[in-house]
Each structure stands twice: as C-alpha cells, then as structure tokens.
PAZAPA-4460 file (N, C-alpha, C; in steps of 0.05 Angstrom, whole numbers, plus 32768, in hexadecimal, padded with zeros to 4 digits):
% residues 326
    n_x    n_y    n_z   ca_x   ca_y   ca_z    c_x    c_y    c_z   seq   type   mol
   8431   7197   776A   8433   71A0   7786   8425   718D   7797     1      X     A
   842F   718E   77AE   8422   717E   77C8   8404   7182   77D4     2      X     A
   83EE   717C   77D8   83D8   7181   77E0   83D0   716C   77F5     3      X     A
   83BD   7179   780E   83B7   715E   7813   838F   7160   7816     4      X     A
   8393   7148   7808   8371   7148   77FC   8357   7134   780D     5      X     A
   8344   7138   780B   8334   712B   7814   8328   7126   77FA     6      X     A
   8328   7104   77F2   8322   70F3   77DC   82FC   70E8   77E7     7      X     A
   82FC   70E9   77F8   82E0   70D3   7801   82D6   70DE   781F     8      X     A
   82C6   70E0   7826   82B3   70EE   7845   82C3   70D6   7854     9      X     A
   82CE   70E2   786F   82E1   70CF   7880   82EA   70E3   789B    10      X     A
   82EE   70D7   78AC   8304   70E7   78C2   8327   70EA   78B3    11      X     A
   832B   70F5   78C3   834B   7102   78B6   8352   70E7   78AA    12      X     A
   8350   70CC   78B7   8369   70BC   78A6   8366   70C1   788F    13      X     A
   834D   70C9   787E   8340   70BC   7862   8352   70DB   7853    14      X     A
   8362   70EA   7862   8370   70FE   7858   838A   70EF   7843    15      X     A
   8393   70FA   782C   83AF   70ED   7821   83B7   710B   7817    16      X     A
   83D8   710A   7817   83E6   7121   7807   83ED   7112   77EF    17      X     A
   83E2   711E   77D8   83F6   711B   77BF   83F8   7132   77AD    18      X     A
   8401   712B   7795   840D   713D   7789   83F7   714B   7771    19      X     A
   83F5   7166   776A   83DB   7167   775A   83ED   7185   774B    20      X     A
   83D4   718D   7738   83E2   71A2   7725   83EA   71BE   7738    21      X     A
   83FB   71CA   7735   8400   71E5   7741   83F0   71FF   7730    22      X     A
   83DC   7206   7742   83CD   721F   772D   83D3   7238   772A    23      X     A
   83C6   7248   7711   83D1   7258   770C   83C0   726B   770D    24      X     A
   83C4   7284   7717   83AD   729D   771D   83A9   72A8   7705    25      X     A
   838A   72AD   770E   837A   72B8   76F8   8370   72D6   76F0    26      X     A
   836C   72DA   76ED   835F   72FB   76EC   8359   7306   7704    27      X     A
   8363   7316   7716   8356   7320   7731   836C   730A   7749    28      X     A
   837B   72F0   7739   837F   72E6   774F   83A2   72E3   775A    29      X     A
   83AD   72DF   7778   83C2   72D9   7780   83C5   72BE   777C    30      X     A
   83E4   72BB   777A   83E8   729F   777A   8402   72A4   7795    31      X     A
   83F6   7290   77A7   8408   728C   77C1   840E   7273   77C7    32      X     A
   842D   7276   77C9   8441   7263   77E0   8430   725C   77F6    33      X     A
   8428   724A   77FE   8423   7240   781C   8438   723B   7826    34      X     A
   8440   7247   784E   844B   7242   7850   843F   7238   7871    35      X     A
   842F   723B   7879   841D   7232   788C   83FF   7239   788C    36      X     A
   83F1   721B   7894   83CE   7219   7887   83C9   720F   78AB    37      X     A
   83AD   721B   78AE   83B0   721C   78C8   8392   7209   78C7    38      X     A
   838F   71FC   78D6   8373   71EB   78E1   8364   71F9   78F5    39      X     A
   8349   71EE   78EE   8337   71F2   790B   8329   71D9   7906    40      X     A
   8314   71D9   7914   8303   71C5   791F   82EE   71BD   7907    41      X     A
   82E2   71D2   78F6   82CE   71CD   78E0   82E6   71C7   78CC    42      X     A
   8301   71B8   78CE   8304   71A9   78BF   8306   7192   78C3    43      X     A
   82FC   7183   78D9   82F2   7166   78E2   82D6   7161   78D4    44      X     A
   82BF   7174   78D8   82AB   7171   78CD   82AE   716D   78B2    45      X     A
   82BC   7188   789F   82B8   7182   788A   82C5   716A   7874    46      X     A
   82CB   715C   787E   82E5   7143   786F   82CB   712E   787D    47      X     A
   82BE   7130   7887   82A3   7121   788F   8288   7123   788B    48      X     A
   828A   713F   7872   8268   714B   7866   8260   7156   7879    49      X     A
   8267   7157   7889   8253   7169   78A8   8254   718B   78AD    50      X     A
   8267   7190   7895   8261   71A4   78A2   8252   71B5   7889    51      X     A
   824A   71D1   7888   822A   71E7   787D   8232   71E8   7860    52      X     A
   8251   71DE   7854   8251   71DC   783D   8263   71C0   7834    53      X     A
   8262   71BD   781E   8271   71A4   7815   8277   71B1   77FA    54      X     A
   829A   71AE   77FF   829E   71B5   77E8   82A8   7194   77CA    55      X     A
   82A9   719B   77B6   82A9   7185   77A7   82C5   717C   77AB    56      X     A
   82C0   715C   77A7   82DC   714F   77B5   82F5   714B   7798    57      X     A
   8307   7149   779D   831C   714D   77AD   8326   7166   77B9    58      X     A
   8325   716B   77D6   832D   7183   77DE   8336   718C   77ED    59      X     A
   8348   719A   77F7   8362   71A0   7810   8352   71B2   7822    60      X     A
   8358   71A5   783D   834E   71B1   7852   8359   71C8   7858    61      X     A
   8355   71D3   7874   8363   71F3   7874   8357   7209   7869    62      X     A
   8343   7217   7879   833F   7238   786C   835E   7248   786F    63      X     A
   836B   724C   7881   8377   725C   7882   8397   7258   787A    64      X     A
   83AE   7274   7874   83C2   7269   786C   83D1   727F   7872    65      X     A
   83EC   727B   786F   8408   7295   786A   8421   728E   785A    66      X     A
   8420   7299   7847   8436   7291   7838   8437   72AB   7827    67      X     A
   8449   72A3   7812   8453   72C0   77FD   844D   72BF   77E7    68      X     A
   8442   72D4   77D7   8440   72DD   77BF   8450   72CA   77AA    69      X     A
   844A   72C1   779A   845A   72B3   7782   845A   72BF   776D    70      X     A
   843B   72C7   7765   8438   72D9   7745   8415   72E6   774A    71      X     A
   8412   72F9   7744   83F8   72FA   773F   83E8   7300   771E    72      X     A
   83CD   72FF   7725   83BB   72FE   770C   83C0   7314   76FD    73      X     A
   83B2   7315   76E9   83B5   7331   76DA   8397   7341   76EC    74      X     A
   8394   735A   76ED   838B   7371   76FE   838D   7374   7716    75      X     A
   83A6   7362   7719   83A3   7365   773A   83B6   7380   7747    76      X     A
   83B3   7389   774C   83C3   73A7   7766   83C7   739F   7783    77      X     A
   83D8   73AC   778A   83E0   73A6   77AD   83EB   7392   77B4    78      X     A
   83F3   737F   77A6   8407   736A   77AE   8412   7364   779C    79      X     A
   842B   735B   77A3   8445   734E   778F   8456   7337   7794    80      X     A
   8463   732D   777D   846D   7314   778D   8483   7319   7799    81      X     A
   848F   7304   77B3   849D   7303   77C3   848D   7313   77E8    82      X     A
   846D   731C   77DE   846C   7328   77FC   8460   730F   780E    83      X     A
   845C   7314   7825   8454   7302   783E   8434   730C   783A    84      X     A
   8424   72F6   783E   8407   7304   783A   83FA   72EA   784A    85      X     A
   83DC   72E3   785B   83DB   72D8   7865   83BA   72D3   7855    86      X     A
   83A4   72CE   785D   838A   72C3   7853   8379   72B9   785B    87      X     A
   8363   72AE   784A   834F   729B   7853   833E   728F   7832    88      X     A
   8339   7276   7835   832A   7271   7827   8312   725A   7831    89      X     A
   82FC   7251   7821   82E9   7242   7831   82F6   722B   7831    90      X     A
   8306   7218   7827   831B   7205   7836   8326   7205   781C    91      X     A
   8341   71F3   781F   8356   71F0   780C   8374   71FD   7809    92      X     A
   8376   7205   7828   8397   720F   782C   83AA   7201   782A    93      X     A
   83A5   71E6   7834   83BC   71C9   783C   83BE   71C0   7824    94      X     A
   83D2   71DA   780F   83DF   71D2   77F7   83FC   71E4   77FB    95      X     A
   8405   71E2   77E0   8423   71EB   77DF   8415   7200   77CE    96      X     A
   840F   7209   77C0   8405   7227   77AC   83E8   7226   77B2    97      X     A
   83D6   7241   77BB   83BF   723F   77AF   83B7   7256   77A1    98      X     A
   83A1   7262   7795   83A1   726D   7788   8386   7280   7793    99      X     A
   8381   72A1   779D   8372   72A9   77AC   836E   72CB   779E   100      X     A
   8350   72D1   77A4   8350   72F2   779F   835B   7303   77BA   101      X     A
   8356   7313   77AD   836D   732A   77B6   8355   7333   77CD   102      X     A
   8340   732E   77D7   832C   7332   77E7   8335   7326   7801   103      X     A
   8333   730F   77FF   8345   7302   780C   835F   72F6   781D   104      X     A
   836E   7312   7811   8387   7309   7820   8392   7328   782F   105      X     A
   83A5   7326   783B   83AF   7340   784B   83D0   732F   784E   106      X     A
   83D8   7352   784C   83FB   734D   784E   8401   734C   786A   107      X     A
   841F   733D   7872   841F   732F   7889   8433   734F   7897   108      X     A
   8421   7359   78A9   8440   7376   78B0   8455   7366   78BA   109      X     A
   846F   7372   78B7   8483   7371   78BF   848B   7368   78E2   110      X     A
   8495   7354   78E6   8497   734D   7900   8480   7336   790A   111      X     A
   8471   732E   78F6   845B   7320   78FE   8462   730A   78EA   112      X     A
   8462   72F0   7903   846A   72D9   7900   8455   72C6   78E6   113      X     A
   8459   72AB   78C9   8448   72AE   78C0   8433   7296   78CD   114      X     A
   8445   7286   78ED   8426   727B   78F0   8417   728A   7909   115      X     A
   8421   72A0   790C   8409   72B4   791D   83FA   72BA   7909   116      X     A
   8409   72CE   78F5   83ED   72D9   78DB   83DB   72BA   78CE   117      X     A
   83E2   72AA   78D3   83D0   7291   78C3   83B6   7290   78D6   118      X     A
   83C4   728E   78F2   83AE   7285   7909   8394   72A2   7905   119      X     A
   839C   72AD   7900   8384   72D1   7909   8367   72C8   78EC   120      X     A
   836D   72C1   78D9   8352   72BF   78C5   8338   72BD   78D1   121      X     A
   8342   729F   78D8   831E   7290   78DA   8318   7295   78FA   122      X     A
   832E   728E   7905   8324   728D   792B   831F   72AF   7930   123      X     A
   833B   72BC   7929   832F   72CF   7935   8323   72E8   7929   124      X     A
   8322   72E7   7915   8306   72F4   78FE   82EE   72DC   7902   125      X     A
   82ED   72D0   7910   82D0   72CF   7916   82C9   72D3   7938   126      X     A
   82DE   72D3   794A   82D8   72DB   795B   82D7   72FE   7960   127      X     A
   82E2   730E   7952   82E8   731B   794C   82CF   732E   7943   128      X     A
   82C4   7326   792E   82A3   732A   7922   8296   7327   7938   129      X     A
   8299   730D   7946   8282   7310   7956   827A   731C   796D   130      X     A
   829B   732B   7974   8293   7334   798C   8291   734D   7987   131      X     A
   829C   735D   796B   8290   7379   7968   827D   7375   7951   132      X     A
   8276   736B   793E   8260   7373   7935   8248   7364   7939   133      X     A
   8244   734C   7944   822F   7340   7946   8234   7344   796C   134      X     A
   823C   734A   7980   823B   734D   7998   823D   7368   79A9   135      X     A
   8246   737B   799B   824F   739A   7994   8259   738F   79B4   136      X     A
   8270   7386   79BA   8277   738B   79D7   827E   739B   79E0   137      X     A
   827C   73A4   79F7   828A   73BD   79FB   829B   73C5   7A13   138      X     A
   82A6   73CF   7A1B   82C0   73CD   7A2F   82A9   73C7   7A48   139      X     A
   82BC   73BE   7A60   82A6   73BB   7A7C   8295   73A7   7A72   140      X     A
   8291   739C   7A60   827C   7388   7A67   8288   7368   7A6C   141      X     A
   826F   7360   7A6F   827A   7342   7A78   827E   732B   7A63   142      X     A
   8290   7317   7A50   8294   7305   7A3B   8299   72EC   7A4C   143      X     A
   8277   72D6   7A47   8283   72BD   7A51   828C   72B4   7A32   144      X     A
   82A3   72A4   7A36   82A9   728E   7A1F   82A8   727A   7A25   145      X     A
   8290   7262   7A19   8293   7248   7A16   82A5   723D   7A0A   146      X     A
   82B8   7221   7A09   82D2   7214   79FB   82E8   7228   79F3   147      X     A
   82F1   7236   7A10   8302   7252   7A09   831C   7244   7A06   148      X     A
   8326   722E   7A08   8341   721F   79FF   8345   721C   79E2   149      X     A
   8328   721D   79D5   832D   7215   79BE   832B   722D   79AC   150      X     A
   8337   721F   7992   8341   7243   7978   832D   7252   797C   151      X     A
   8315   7259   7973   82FE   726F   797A   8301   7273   7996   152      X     A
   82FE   7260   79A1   82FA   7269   79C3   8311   7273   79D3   153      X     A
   832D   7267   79CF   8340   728A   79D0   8347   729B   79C9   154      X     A
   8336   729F   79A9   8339   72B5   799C   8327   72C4   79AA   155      X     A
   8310   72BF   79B2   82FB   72D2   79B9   8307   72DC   79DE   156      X     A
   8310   72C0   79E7   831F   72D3   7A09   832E   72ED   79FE   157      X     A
   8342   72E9   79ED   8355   72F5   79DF   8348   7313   79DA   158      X     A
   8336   7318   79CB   8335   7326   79BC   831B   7337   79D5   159      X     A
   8310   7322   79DD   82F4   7333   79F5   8311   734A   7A0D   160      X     A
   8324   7337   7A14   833D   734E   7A21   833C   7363   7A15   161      X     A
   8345   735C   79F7   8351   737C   79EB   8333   7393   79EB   162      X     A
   8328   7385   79E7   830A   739F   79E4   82FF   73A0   7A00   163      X     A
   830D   7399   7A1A   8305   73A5   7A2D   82F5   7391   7A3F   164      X     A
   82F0   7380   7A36   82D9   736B   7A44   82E8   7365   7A68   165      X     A
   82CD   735C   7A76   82CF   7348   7A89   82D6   7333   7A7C   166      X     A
   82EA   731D   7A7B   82E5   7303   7A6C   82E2   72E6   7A7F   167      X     A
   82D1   72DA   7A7F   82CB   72BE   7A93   82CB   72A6   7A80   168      X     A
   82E3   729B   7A7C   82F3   7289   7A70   82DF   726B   7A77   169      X     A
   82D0   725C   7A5C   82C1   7242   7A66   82D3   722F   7A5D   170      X     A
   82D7   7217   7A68   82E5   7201   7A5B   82DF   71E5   7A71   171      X     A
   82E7   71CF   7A69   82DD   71B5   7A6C   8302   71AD   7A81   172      X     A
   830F   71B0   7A84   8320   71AB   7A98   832E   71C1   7A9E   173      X     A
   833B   71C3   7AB5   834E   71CF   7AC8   8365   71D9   7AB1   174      X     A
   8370   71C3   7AA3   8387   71CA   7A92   8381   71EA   7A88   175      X     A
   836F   71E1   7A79   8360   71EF   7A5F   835E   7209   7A6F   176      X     A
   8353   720A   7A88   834C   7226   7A8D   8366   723A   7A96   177      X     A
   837B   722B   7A9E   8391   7239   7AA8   83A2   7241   7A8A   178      X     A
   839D   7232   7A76   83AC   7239   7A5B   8399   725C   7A5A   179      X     A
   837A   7255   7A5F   8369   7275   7A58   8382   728A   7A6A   180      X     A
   8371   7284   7A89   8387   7292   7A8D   83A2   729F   7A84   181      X     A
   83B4   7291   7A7E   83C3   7299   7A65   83BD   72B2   7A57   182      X     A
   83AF   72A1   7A45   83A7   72B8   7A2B   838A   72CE   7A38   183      X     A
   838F   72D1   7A56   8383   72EB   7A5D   836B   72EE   7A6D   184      X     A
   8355   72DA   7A6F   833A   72CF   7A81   833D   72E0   7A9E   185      X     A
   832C   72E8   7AA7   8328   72FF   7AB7   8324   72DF   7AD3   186      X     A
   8308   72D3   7AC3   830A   72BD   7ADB   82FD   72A5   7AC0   187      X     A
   8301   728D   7AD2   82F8   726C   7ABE   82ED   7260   7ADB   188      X     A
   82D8   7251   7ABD   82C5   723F   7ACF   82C5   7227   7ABD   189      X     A
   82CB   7209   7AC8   82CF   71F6   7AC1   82B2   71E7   7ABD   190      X     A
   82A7   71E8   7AB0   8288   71DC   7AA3   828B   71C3   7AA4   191      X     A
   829B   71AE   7AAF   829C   7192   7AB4   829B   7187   7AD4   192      X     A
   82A1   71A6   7AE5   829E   719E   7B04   828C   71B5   7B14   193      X     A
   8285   71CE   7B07   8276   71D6   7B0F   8258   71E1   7AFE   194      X     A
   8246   71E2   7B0A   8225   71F2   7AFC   8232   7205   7AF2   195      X     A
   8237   7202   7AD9   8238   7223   7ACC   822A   7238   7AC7   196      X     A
   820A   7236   7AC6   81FD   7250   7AC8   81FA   725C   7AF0   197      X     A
   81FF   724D   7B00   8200   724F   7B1D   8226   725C   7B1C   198      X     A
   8234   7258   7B0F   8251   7260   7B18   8251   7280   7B07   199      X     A
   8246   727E   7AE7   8244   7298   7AE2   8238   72A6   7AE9   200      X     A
   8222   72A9   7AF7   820E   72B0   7B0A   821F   72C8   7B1E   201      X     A
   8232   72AE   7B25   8244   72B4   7B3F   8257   72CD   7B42   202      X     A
   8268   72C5   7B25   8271   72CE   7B19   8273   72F7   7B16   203      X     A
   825A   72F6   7B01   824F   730C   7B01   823F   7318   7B16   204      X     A
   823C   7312   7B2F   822C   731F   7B49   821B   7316   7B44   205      X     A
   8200   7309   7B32   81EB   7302   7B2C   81E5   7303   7B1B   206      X     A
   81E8   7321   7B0A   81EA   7336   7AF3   81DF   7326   7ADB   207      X     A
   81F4   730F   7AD5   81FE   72F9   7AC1   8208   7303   7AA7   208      X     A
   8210   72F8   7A92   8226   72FE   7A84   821C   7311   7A6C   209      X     A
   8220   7329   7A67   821E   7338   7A51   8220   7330   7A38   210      X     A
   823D   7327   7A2F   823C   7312   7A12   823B   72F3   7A19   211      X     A
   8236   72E1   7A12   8241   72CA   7A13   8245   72BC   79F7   212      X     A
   825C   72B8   79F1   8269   72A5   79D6   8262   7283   79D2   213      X     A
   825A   727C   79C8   8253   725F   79CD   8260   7252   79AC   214      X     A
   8278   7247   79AC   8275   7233   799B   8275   7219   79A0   215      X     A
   826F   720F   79B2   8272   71F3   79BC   8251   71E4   79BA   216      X     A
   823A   71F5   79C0   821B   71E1   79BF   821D   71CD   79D4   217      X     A
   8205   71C1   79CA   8205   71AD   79CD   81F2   71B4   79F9   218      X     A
   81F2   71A4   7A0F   81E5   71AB   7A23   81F8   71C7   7A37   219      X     A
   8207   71D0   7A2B   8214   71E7   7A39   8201   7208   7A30   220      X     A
   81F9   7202   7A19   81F0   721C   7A0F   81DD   722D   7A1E   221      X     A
   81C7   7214   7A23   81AE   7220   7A33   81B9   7228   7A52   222      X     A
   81CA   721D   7A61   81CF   7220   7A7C   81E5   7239   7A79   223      X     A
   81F3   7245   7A5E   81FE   7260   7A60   81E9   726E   7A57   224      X     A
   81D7   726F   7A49   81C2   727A   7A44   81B0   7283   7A5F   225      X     A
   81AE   7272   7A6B   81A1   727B   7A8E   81AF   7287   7A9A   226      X     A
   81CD   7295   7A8F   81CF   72A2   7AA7   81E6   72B1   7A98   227      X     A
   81D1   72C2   7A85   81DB   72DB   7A6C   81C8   72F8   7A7F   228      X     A
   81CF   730A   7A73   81C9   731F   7A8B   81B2   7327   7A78   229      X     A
   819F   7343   7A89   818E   734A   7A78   8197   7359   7A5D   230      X     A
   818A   7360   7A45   8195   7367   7A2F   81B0   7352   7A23   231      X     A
   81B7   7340   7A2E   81C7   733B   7A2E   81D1   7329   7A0A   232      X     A
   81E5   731E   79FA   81E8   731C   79E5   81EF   72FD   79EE   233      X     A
   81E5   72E4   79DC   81F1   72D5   79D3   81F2   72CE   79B6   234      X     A
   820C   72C0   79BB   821C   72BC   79A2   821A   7299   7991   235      X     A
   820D   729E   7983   8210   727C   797E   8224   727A   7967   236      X     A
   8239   7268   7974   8254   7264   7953   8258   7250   794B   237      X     A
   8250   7238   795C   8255   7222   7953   824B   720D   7963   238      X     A
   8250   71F4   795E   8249   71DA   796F   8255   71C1   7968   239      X     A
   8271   71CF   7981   828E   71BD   797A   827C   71A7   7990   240      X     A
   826B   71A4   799E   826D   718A   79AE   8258   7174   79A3   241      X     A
   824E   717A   7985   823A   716E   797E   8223   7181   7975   242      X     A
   820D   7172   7984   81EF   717B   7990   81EE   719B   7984   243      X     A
   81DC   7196   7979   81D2   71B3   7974   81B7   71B7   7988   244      X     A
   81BD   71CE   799E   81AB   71D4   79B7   818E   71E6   79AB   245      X     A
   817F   71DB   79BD   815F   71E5   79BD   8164   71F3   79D6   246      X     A
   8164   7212   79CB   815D   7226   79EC   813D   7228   79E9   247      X     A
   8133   7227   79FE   811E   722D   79FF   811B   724F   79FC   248      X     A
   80FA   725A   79E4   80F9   726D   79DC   80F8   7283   79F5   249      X     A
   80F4   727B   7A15   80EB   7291   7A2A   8100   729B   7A37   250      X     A
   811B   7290   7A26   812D   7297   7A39   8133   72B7   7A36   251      X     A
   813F   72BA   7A19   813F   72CF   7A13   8129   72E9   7A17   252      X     A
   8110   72DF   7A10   80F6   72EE   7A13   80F7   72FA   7A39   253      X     A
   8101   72E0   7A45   8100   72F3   7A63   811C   7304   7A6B   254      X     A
   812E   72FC   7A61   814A   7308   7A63   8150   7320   7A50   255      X     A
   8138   732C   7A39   8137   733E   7A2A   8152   733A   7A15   256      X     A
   8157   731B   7A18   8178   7314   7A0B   8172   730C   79ED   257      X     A
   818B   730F   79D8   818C   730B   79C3   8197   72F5   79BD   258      X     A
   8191   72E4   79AB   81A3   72CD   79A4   81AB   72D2   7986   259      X     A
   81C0   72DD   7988   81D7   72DE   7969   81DE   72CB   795E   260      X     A
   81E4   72CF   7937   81F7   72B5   7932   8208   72C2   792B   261      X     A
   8217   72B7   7925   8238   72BC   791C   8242   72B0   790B   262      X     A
   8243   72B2   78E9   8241   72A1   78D9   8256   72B6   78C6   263      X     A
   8270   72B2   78D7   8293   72C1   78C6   8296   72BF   78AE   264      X     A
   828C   729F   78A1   828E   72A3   7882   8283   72B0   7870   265      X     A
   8262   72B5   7877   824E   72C2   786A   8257   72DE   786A   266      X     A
   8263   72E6   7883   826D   7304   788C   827B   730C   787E   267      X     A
   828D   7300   787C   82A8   7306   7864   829E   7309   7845   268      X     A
   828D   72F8   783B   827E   7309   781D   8266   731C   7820   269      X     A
   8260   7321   7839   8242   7334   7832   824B   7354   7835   270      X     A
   8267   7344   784E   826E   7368   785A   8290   7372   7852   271      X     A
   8290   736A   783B   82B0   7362   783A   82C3   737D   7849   272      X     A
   82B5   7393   7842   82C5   73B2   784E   82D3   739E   786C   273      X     A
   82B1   739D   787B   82BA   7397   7894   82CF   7385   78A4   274      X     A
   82CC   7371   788E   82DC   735F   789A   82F9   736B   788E   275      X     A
   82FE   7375   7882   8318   737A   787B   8325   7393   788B   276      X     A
   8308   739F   7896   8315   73AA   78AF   8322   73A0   78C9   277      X     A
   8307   7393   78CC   830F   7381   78E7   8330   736A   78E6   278      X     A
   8331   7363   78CE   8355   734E   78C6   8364   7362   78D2   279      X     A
   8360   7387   78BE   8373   738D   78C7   837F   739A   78E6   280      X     A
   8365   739A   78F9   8369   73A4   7909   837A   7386   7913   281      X     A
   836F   7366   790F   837C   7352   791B   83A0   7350   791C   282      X     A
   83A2   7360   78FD   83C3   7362   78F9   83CE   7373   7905   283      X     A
   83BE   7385   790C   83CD   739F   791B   83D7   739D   7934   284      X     A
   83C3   7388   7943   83C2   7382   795C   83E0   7364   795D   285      X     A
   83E0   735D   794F   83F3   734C   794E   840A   735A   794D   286      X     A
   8407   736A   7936   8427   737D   7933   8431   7386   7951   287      X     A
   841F   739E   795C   8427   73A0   796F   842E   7392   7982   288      X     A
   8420   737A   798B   8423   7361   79A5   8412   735F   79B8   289      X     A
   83F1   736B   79B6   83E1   7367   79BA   83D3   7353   79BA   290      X     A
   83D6   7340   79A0   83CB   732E   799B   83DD   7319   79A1   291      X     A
   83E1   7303   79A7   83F3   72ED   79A2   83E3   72DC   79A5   292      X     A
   83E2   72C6   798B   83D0   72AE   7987   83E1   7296   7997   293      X     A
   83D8   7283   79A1   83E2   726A   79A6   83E2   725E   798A   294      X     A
   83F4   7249   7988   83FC   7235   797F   83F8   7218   7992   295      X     A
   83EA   7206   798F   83EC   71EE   799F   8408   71DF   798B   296      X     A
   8407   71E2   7971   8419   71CE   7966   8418   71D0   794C   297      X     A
   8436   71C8   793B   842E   71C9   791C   8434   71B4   791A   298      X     A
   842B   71A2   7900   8431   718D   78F8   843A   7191   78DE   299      X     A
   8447   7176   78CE   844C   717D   78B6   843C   7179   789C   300      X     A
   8437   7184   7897   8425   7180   7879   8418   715F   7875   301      X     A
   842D   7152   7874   8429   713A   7873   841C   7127   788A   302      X     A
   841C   7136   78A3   840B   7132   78BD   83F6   7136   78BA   303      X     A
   83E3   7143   78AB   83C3   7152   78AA   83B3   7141   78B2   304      X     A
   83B2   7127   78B7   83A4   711C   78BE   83A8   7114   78E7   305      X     A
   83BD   7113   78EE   83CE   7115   7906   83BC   7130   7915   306      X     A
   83C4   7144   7907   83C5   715B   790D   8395   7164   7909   307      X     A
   838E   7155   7904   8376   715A   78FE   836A   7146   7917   308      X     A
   8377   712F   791B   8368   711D   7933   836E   712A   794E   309      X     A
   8386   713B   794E   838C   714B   7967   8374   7166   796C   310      X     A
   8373   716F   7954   8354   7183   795E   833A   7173   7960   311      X     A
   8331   7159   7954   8318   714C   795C   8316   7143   797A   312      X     A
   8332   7137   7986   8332   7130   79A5   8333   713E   79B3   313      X     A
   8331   715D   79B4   832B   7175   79C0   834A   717B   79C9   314      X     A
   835A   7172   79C0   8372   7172   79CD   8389   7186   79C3   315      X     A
   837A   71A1   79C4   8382   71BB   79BA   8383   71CB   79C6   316      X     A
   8392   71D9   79CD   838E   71F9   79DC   839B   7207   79C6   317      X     A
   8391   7218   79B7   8391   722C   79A3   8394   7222   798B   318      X     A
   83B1   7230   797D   83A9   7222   7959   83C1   7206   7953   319      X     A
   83AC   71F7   793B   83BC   71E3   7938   83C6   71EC   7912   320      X     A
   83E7   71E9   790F   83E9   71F2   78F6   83F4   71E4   78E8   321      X     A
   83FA   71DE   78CA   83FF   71CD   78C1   8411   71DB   78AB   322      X     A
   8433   71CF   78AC   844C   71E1   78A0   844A   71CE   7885   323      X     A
   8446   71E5   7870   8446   71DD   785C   8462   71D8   7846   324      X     A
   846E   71EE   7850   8488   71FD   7842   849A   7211   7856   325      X     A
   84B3   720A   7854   84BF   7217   786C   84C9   7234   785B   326      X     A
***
C-alpha cells in the first residue's frame, strides 16, 4: 500500500510516498480504507521534531481520517466491514489501510459527507473540549477567538455560535475576517491594524471578553489577556505564531481570571466517556446542518507535501485534506 512518510526531521519537501506492508488488525483492532486524511498545523511541527511528541521515524502524517471498514480484529463488536467510520490517531492517517481500536473511531451517519466527518476529530474535538469542558461556556457570554480563519480557530467561531456565545472573530487580514463572518462571528477585529485589547474593550462596552481562545501566542496573548472580563476564562491551545508568551502573573490575580490549557490529546485517554460524547454530539450537529466545516482545499495524496506548505504560509481558511482513495 501507498504511505506517505517522513524518513528524516525536514519541512514537507523531506515528505516521500512509497509503498510499504498493508497491516493487519489485531485483537481489539479495525482495519480501515482511507479515504480522506485531513491536516492541521502540528503537522508542520512534527515532520520537524517540534512538536510535545516524536514519534519513531518512518511515519505518516495526519491524525485524522474517513474511510471504510475492511475487516476487523478478533473481539471487536459494533462495527463491520463495508461501514463509513471516521477517527483519530496521534499521526499516521496519510496511508491507504490503517489499522485502529475501536475507542477511537465513530460511524459516519448517513447524509454526512466523508471529508466533513474527517475535518470534526482534532479541530473540532478540541475546540469543542475547550469551550465546554475546560471553558464551561455558557449561552450570553462573550468568545474572543485569536487565528479564527484557521482549523481550531473556526472550529471554535463555529461551535462558540452553536452553544450560544457572543462570538468576536480575531484574525490578521480583512480577507480572513469576512470568511469568519461566514462561518458566523457576531463582530472581527483585525490584530494587524487595530489595538486589540483597546477594540475588545470596545467591543464588549468595557466589560471585556468572558472566554478568550488563543491558539496563535506569541505578542497577541497578553494584549487579549488585558482585556478578558472579570472571572473571566483563558484558553491556552497552541502557538501557531511561534513564541511561546510570558503573561505576566498580576494579570489574572487582578482580573480574578483563569488561565486554562487545553491539551485534546491527553483528553481523549484520561476522559475517554467524555470525549466520545462530545464526537458524538459533533456528528449530530453535522447530520442535522448545524455544523458545516470549511474545506480550503484537497490535495492528492501524492501532494502532502504541497498541501502541508499551504498550512505553514498561513494560507488557510479552514481544513486542508488530503484524498487518499476515491
């Protein structure tokens, strides 16, 4: 079967597809058709060691995937071959078979496209987590999102809508913020032409922002941090712009504010009930048409490296996917 591997620490070029054994499930395990592996951004890091794990090399990028049943392990219940089932694993989707427990995957409902169910895993089970269990949001309140163009950051506009939020859409150009709009932003503030803790400020009457989402870092964090309301939640998910930020300890202490992490992978083995709640409420919301993920673009299998330099140049508004098998 086709794989495409990372042989040596490199940016995407150092990516190659070739051909390797097709595996076979084991006790407890599915064996699935890929038929779309979806990217995010911590797979730039990790094909470059950077990112909180390294897995041993040779290894296919891609947590997430949708494809069909082929055969399963011996004890396995609730799935069979020929169904639509969608996933996650800590990377290694951008193959043609992989091989996964039954913890891990959920069947795709009926009517739901398989690169919508690919895009919902990682972006929006972690935006998802974080805005009900690590942010307990709650309807009426206010959600700034930092890098809301990008996969987490319109999953979380996305999903702050459906649970009721105020949502104040952050992003680095004009483009970017009219795509939020789009996918639902109550109002956007462009952090490249205006003070963003002075516009959320504005924003909110003074008040300042109840949750704020941050996966971007880097000198944005502390200036949404100044102007988080009292009690108010921050979210730390990531640090797509680099820089890992130093808030100073008085911010919170005078704002009576919290600074959360948000760490989706750890979530998924400590709380497994939960998160298998939260997928399925993500599929439900899709079924009905509540949810609709963007797509910026698929590439083909054999693009992964194409398709990986397009999320490093920020040149994404939602998911980038990669067609493995038609």
């Amino acid at each position: 079967m086709k794989a495409v591997l990372s042989k040596e620490p490199g940016g995407p070029s150092t990516l190659v597809v070739e051909e390797i054994a097709k595996p076979e499930p084991k006790k407890g395990e599915v064996l699935v058709k890929v038929k779309i592996a979806a990217l995010n951004f911590f797979d730039c890091l990790i094909i470059e060691d950077k990112y909180q794990f390294r897995p041993p090399r040779p290894f296919s990028i891609a947590a997430e995937m949708a494809g069909v049943v082929e055969a399963v392990g011996e004890g396995v219940d609730g799935f069979a071959p020929g169904e639509r089932v969608c996933g996650y694993l800590p990377t290694g989707t951008a193959r043609e078979f992989i091989t996964a427990p039954t913890n891990v995957l959920s069947k795709i409902p009926d009517g739901v496209s398989d690169e919508d169910a690919a895009c919902i895993m990682v972006t929006y089970g972690t935006s998802y987590h974080a805005l009900k269990q690590r942010a307990d949001l709650k309807s009426g309140e206010t959600l700034a999102v930092l890098g809301a163009s990008g996969g987490v950051g319109q999953a979380a506009v996305e999903l702050g809508k459906i649970m009721g939020a105020n949502v104040i859409a952050c992003a680095s150009t004009n483009e970017k913020l009219e795509f939020c709009r789009e996918c639902g932003a109550d109002e956007v503030v462009n952090y490249t032409d205006e003070d963003l803790k002075d516009r959320l400020k504005k924003l909110t009457g003074g008040k300042g922002c109840d949750v704020i989402y941050d996966p971007v870092g880097g000198d944005f964090s502390e200036a949404a941090f100044r102007a988080i309301a009292w009690e108010g939640r921050f979210l730390v998910v990531g640090f797509a712009s680099g820089p890992i930020p130093k808030i100073p300890l008085n911010l919170p202490l005078l704002k009576g504010a919290d600074l959360r992490g948000v760490f989706w992978g750890t979530f998924t083995a400590r709380q497994p009930q939960d998160n298998a709640d939260n997928i399925s409420d993500l599929l439900g919301w899709l079924a009905d048409g509540s949810l609709k993920p963007h797509v910026d673009s698929v590439f083909p299998m054999e693009e992964a490296a194409k398709a990986l330099d397009k999320i490093a140049s920020r040149d994404v508004k939602g998911k980038v996917l990669l067609r493995v098998a038609d």
